[in-house]
Each structure stands twice: as structure tokens, then as C-alpha cells.
C-alpha positions as CSV (number, residue, x, y, z in Angstrom):
1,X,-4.7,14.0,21.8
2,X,-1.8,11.5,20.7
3,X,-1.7,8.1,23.0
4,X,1.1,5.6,23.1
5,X,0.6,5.5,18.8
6,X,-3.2,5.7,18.6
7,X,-5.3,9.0,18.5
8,X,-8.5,10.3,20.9
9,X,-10.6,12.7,19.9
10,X,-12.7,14.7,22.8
11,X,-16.3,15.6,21.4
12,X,-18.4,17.8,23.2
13,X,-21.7,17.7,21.9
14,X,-23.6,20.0,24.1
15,X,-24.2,22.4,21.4
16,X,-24.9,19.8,18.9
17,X,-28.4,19.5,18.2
18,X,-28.6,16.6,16.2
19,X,-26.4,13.5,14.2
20,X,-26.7,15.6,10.6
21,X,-25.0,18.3,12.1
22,X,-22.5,16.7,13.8
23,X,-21.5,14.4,10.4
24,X,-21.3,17.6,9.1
25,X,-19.0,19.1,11.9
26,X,-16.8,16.1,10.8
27,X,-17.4,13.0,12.9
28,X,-16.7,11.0,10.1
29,X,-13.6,12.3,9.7
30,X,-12.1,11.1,13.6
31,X,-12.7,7.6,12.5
32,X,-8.9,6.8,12.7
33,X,-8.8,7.2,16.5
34,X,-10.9,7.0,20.0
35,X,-13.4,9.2,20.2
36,X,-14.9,10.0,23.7
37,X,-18.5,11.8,23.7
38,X,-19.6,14.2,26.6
39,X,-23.4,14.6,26.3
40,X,-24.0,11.7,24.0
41,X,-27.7,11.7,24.4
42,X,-27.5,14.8,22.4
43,X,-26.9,12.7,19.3
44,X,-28.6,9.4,20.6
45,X,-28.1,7.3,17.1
46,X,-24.4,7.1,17.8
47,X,-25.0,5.0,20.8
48,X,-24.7,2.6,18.9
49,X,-20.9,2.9,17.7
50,X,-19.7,3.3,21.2
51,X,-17.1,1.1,22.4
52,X,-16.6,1.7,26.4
53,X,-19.0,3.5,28.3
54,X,-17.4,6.2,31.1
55,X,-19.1,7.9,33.8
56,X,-16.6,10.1,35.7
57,X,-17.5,11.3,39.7
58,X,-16.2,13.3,42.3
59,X,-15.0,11.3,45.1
60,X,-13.2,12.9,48.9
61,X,-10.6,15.7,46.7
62,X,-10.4,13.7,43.5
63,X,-12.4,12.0,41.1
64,X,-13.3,8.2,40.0
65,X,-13.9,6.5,36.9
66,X,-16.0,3.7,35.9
67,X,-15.2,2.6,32.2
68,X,-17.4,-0.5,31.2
69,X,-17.0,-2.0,27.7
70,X,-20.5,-2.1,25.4
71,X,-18.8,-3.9,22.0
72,X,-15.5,-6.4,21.5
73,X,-13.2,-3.5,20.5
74,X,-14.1,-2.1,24.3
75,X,-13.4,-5.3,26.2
76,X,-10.0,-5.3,24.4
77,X,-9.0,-1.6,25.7
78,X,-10.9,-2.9,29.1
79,X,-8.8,-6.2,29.2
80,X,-5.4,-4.2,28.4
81,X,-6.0,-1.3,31.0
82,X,-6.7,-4.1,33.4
83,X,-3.3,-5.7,32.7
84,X,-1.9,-2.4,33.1
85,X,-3.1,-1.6,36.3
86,X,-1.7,-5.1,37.6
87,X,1.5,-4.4,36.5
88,X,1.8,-0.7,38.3
């Protein structure tokens, strides 16, 4: 997906049985973007490159998100969508 002038990647890693085969799938190669991981525990060493954790939840006819930041580069986005949300 494009965003504004960055790039996010949607990774579903449900089939992905380990972090060798999804380097070889081309992880490496979505480096110039966001990437957003369902099912990371399928590939637990990445853990440790994530930048915003997101847990999405059904709530009444819609759906809430809770997006908390786990390095610097994820307080930054969490800073800016704050400031975003003020302004609206």
C-alpha cells in the first residue's frame, strides 16, 4: 500500500513456518517501508525489529485499535498520529 509518501507492507505469516523461509519469501526486501505482521509469533525472532505493537478488536458494529510503540521509530509514528487525531 502507498501512504502519504511512505510504503506498508501487510505480511501474513500464518503459513510461514519459520524466519529462513520468510527471508527467503523476501522480508529483506520490504525494508524501505512499514511492515505490519499478522501472526508474528509464527516467526518469533522478528520481535525484535518491530516498531508499534497493534491489537485490533471488535467493539458494538465496528472495531478498535490499540497501537503501542515498542522502539523510538514507533513513538515517533505514535506521537504524529496523536497530533493528527487532535487536529481532526
Amino acid at each position: 500500500y502507498s501512504v502519504s509518501n511512505s510504503k506498508l507492507y501487510h505480511v501474513d505469516l500464518y503459513r510461514v513456518s519459520d524466519e529462513e523461509e520468510l527471508r527467503y519469501l523476501g522480508w529483506n526486501e520490504l525494508e524501505d517501508g512499514f511492515r505490519l505482521v499478522e501472526w508474528p509469533e509464527r516467526a518469533p525472532g522478528l520481535n525484535d525489529q518491530a516498531d508499534l505493537d497493534l491489537h485490533l478488536a471488535y467493539q458494538d458494529e465496528g472495531r478498535v485499535a490499540e497501537l503501542n510503540a515498542v522502539s523510538p521509530r514507533g513513538e515517533g509514528v505514535t506521537r504524529a498520529l496523536s497530533g493528527a487525531e487532535s487536529k481532526s
